[in-house]
N, C-alpha and C positions, 0 to 999 in steps of 0.2 A: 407467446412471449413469456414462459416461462423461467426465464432465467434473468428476467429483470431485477428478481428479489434477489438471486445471487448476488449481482453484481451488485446491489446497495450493500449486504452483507460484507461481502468483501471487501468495496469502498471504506468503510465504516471501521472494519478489524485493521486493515492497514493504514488508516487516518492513524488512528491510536498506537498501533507499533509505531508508527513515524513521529507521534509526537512523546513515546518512551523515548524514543533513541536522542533526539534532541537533548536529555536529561543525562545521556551517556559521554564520554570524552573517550572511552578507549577504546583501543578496534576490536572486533570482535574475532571470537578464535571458533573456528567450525571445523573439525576434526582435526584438530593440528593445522591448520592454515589460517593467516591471520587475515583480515577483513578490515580495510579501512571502514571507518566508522564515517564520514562523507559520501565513499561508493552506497556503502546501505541505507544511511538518506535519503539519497536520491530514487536509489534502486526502490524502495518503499515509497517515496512519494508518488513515483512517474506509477506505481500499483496503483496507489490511489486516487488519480486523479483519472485511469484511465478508466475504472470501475465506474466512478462517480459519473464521469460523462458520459460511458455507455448506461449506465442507466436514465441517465435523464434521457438523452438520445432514444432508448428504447418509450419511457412514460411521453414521449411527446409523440409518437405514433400512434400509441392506441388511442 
């Protein structure tokens, strides 16, 4: 189960993007294409929540 630390890792890095973006109001622009700034919220949180549960999910096995 190597990959448990990832997933806190990851959980963790995209908590924090999620709670930057909260801070943010305008949409974001990624190569020329604008980005509601709600979709990347969300898109960010459902990251982090699914890290977070797969890790615990994984530390409750071993």
């Amino acid at each position: 189960m190597k990959y448990s630390k990832w997933s806190l890792i990851f959980g963790i890095i995209s908590s924090i993007v999620f709670i930057g973006l909260l801070m943010d109001s305008e949409p974001l622009s990624y190569r020329g294409l604008e980005i509601d700034i709600r979709v990347a919220r969300m898109v960010c949180l459902l990251i982090a929540i699914l890290n977070l549960a797969s890790y615990l999910g994984l530390k409750k096995w071993k």
